[in-house]
Phi, psi and omega in degrees: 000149185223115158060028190059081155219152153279157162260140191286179154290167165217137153176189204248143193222141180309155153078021152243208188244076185300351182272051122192161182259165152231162159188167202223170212193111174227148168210126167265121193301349197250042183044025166274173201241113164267170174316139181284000182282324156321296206263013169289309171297332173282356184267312244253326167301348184258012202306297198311337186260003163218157190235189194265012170301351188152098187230128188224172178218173200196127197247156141247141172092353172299322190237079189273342167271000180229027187308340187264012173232150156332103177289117195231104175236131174241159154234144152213168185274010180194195177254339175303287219310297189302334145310281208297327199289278208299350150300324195292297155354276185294345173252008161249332200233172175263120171250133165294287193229168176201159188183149157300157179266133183276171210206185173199128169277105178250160182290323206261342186265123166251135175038054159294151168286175176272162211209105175223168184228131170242108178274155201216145154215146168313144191266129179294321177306320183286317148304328134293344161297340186260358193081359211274142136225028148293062199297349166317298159310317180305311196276355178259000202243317192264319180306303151359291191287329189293310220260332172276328199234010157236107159333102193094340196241138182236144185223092209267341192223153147179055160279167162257154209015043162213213204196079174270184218184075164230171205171175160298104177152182181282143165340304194272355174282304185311318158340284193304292164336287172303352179046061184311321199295340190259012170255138199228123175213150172304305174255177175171102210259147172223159162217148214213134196264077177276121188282149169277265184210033165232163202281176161242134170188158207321305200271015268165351169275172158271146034272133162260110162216151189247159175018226190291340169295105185258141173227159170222147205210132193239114200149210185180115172256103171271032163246033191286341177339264183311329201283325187301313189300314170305315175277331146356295191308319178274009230176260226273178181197104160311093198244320181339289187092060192171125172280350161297350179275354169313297152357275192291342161268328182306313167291307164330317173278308177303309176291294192278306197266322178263001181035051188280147168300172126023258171314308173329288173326305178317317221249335173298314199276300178236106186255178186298136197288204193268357182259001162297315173272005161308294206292351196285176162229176160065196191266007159285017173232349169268001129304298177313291188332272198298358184282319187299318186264353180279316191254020154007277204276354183289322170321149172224147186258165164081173218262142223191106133221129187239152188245144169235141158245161203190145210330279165303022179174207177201185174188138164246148187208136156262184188261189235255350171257302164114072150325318192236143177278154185182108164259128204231168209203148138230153156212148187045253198237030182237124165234150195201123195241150165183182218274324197225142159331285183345331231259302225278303183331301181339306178216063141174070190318309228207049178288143181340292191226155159242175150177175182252117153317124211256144197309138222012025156252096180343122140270128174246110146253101175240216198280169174314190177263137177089347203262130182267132178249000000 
C-alpha cells in the first residue's frame, strides 16, 4: 500500500520503449478553447512509449464559470480518509460547489478511488490565524497538510480554471475513464506512463501539480535527493514516493515564492555548465554565476523532458545534454511540444515551423498580451 492506495500490477509488454514515457502539449495563444479530444488523439499516436501503468491530462480554461475559486479533485481510498478531508476543508476553506468527479466505467480502468471536486476560496479567519494573506500560500499549505497527514486522501489537483485527470491505464483509457470529450481548454497537456523505477498507482501517475502549475515528465531526476531536501526548507513536503514530484514544487517555488520569470526559472534547472559561463562575458556571465551559487540545489540532473503548463501558457525543457526527445512545432495561433513529430502531425499535418529544442533551452509559449482566460 502507498498513502492508502493499492498498487497496481506490473509489467512490461513487447513492443514497447523503456527509454521514455510520452508526452504531448498543445496551447491556442489567442485562448480558445479546444476538445480534450485533440490531445488524446497526439497520446494515442505514442501508444507504444506507455504501458497501462499510469497516464494523465491536465486542462486550462475548463471551469470558465468557477474560474475564480480552487478547483481542488481529491481521491481517497475510503470513506474514513474522505470524513476526515472535507471537515479539514469546511473549517479553512469557503466550498462554492463539491461533486463527484463524473467518470465512465470502463473494463480496462480497475480499483479506481472514490474521485471528488471542491471549488473553494480561502476562509478569511483561518489565513489570520495562520498569519497568512497569500491565499496561493495559504492554499498550498492545506493541499500539503492533506496529502502529508491524512491517510487515503490525495489532493491531485488544486488550481484554478484548470483541472488534472489521471489514473492507472493507458493514455486513451484514462481519456475515457475521465470522460476527456467533454471538457474545453486553451491548453493541455499529456502523458503516457513508462516506468522507471516507481510502482504504478492513481496518484503516482502525471501530471504532479501544485496550485495553477502541472508538470509531465519523460525521464529520471536522479537529483531527486538533493532537490526534496532543498524545498524541504522552504515548505514543501514530498510524499508521492516519485521523483517528478519534485518538479512541480520546484517551479512553484522559483516562480510563484521567488518571482524568477519563466525562463530564469528554466535555467535554475538546467542551466549553462561552468565551462559555458567561463566562455561567457560581462554581466550574462556574472548572472549564470550567482543563479549556479544561489540555486546550487535547485538544479536538476539526469535525462529529462517536461512540458510544465500554468495559467497563461506552457514551456518545455530538457536537461541539458538532451537525454530525452522533445519536438515543438507552430502553426497560426497553435503551439504544440511532444515526445514525437509523428504526435504533433497526427491533428496538424502541416505546421509552419518544427524544430528540435536544443538542451537546456526553453520553448515558452504562452497566451496573447491582452487575451483574458
Amino acid at each position: 500500500m502507498i498513502h492508502g492506495f493499492a498498487e497496481s500490477k506490473s509489467f512490461i509488454s513487447e513492443g514497447h520503449i523503456p527509454s521514455g514515457c510520452a508526452i504531448g502539449a498543445l496551447l491556442n495563444r489567442a485562448g480558445v478553447r479546444m476538445p480534450g479530444t485533440l490531445v488524446v488523439d497526439m497520446m494515442a499516436s505514442m501508444r507504444e512509449r506507455s504501458t497501462d501503468l499510469g497516464a494523465g491530462y491536465a486542462g486550462y480554461g475548463i471551469y470558465p464559470h468557477l474560474k475564480d475559486f480552487y478547483a481542488f479533485h481529491l481521491m481517497y481510498s475510503g470513506a474514513a480518509a474522505q470524513v476526515e478531508t472535507e471537515k479539514l476543508i469546511r473549517s479553512k476553506l469557503n466550498v462554492e460547489r463539491e461533486e463527484v468527479i463524473p467518470v465512465k466505467r470502463i473494463a480496462s480502468i480497475k480499483d479506481a478511488p472514490l474521485l471528488r471536486r471542491y471549488f473553494v476560496r480561502p476562509n478569511a479567519i483561518a489565513m489570520a490565524e495562520r498569519r497568512l494573506d497569500d491565499e496561493d500560500e495559504f492554499v498550498r499549505q492545506i493541499v500539503m497538510h492533506i496529502n502529508s497527514d491524512i491517510n487515503g486522501a490525495f489532493v491531485f489537483s488544486s488550481g484554478k480554471n484548470m483541472g488534472v485527470f489521471k489514473g492507472v491505464g493507458f493514455p486513451e483509457d484514462i481519456a475515457e475513464f475521465f470522460r476527456l470529450n467533454e471538457y474545453e481548454a486553451y491548453c493541455w497537456i499529456a502523458h503516457g506512463r513508462f516506468p522507471t523505477n516507481t510502482p504504478g498507482w492513481w496518484g503516482g501517475a502525471h501530471p504532479f501539480s501544485m496550485l495553477n502549475w502541472s508538470i509531465v515528465h519523460n525521464g529520471e531526476i536522479s537529483s531527486y535527493g538533493i532537490n526534496k531536501r532543498y524545498l524541504e526548507t522552504f515548505g514543501y513536503r514530498c510524499t508521492l514516493m516519485t521523483d517528478t514530484e519534485v518538479m512541480a514544487y520546484m517551479v512553484d517555488l522559483l516562480v510563484r515564492v521567488h518571482g524568477l520569470p519563466a525562463y530564469l526559472a528554466c535555467k535554475v534547472m538546467a542551466p549553462p555548465f561552468w565551462a559555458e559561463i567561463d566562455r561567457m562575458e560581462g554581466e550574462e556571465k556574472e548572472n549564470y554565476e550567482k543563479l549556479r551559487m544561489v540555486y546550487g540545489s535547485a538544479l536538476v540532473n539526469g535525462p529529462f523532458g517536461i512540458v510544465c503548463g500554468f495559467g497563461r501558457g506552457m514551456f518545455g525543457l530538457n536537461d541539458r545534454i538532451k537525454l530525452r526527445p522533445m519536438i515543438a512545432a507552430e502553426k497560426d495561433d497553435m503551439v504544440y511540444i511532444a515526445s514525437e513529430e509523428s504526435a504533433i502531425r497526427s491533428i496538424c499535418r502541416e505546421p509552419g515551423r518544427v524544430w528540435n529544442p536544443k538542451g537546456g533551452e526553453p520553448v515558452i509559449a504562452e497566451l496573447y498580451e491582452g487575451v483574458a482566460v
